[in-house]
C-alpha positions, 0 to 999 in steps of 0.5 A, a space after each residue: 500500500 505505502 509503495 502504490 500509495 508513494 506513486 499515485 499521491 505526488 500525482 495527485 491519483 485518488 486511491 482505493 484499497 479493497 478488501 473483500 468488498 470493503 473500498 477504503 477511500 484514501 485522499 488526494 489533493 483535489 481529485 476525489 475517487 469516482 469509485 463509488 460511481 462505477 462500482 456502487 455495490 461495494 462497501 466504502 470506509 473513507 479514511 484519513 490516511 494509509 495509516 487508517 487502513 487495517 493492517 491485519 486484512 488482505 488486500 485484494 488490489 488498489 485502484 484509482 478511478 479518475 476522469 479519463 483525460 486526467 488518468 490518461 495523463 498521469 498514467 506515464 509518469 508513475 514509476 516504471 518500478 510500480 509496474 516491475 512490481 506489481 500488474 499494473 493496467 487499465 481495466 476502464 477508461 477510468 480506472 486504473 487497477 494495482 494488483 499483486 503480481 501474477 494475479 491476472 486473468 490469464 492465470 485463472 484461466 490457466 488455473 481452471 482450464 487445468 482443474 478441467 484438464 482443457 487444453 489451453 489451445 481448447 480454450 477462447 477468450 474475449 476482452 475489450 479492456 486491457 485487463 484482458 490483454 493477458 488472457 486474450 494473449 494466453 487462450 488458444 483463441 483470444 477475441 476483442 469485442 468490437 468496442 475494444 481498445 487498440 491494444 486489446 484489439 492489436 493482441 487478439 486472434 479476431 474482432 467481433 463485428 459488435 460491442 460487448 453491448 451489441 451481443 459481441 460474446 454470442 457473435 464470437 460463440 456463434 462464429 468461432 464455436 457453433 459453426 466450427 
């Protein structure tokens, strides 16, 4: 928390710590998290510093959640060290996700297509934001929904011709499982 923390303050990136459901809001100068607004279902615990945050809980990741442009902006500046350290990708376009590294989709993939014991060549994933990247990268068959971003769509195997919010999932099950 303190080395994520050390990174998006002088930034001025709002940042949330969250827990099993709990959101534990830490202040920045100025910019307020727009956590609550995309994610209302979760529980939120504003506090005073990284020192409010209990010490005996696991984290599940960080966040900073900020108004496109602005996060966009900040995005280059943090330390490359943050990155080397930890997974470090946008999974909105205004949200920025802090996780503990290996713990991406790719690897639950991998986990459960051998509990399964599937072929990672078997398996097909679909994406539209960069916390996708690893897992379209890792399937036999990664595919961008049509909305997706350049990146997600310069890695996949396929783009839909539909957004996610135009049945972009069924279109790639009809095409790519269905009809082969």
């Amino acid at each position: 928390i303190e080395q994520v923390y050390a990174a998006f303050e002088p930034l001025g990136l709002p940042m949330d710590v969250l827990s099993d459901g709990i959101v534990y809001g830490v202040p920045s100068k100025g910019n307020h998290s727009l956590y609550r607004q995309a994610n209302p279902a979760l529980t939120f615990v504003d506090v005073n510093s990284i020192d409010d945050i209990p010490k005996n809980i696991v984290y599940n990741k960080i966040v900073t959640v900020c108004e496109e442009a602005f996060l966009d902006a900040q995005i280059p500046k943090l330390p490359k060290q943050l990155s080397e350290d930890f997974e470090v990708f946008k999974s909105r376009e205004i949200i920025l996700e802090v996780m503990p590294k290996g713990v991406h989709k790719a690897e639950g993939l991998k986990l459960l297509s051998d509990y399964l014991g599937i072929d990672q060549s078997q398996v097909m994933a679909m994406g539209d934001e960069e916390n996708d990247l690893t897992m379209l990268k890792w399937a036999g068959l990664g595919v961008a929904m049509a909305n997706g971003v350049d990146k997600v769509k310069a890695v996949a195997d396929a783009v839909t011709t539909k957004t996610n919010e135009e049945s972009g999932v069924a279109e790639a099950i009809h095409n790519y499982i269905l009809e082969k």
